[in-house]
C-alpha positions in Angstrom: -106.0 -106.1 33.3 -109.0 -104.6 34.6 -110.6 -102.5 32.1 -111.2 -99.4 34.4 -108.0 -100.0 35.4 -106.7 -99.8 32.0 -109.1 -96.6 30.9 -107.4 -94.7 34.0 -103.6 -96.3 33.8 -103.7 -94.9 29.4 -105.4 -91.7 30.7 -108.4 -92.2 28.5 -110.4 -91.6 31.8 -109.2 -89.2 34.5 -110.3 -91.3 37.5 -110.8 -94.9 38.2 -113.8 -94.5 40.0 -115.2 -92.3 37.0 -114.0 -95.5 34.7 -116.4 -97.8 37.0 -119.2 -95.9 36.9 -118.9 -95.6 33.1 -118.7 -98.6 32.9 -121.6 -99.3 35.1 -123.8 -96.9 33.1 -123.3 -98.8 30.2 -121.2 -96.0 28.4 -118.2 -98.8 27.4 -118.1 -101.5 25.4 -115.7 -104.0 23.5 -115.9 -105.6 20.6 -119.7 -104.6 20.2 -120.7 -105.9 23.9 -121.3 -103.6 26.6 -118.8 -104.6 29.8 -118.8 -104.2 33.4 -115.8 -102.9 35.0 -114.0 -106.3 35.4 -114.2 -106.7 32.1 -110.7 -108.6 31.5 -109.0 -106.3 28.2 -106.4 -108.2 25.9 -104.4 -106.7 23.2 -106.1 -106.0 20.0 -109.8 -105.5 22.0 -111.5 -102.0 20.4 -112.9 -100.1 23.1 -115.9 -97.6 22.9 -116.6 -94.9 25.5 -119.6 -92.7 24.9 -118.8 -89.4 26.3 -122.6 -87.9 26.3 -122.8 -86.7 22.1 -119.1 -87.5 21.7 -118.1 -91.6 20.9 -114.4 -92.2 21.1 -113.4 -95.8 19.6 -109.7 -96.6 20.3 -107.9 -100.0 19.6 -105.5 -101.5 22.9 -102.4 -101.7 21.5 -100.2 -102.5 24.9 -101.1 -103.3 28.2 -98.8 -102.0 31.2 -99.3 -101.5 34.9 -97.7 -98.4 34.8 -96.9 -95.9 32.9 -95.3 -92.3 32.4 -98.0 -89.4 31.1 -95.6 -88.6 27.7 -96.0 -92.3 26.9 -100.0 -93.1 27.8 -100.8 -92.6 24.0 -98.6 -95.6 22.9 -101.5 -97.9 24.8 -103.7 -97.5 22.3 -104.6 -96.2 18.9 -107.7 -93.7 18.1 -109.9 -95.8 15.2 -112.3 -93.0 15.5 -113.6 -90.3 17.1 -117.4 -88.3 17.1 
């Protein structure tokens, strides 16, 4: 999957156009490597999203094409956030 595909399906971003241009800014990376928005995400992959001051580091835990709002969460676990 996609990785702004996957930021917007787990509701870590709003928008999937919002996911591409973060990702086009530079703001995401995984695994240490700044990606571009067909970046292909596999389980296990930890994510980083610079929100301006604010860095969120998550870990994917499941990938899914769809997916309720109660269950988004269960995607991915919060490593840290800043």
């Amino acid at each position: 999957m996609r990785i702004d595909k996957y930021l917007k399906v787990s509701r870590l971003i709003k928008r999937r156009t919002v996911a591409n241009e973060a990702c086009d800014g530079a703001h995401v990376s995984v695994n240490g490597k700044v990606v571009k928005a067909s970046y292909d995400v596999k389980e296990g992959d930890v994510i980083e999203i610079k929100f301006g001051q604010r860095t969120l580091r998550v870990r994917v835990t499941d990938l899914r094409e769809h997916v309720g709002k109660a269950d988004a969460s269960s995607m991915f676990e919060v490593l840290s956030q800043e």
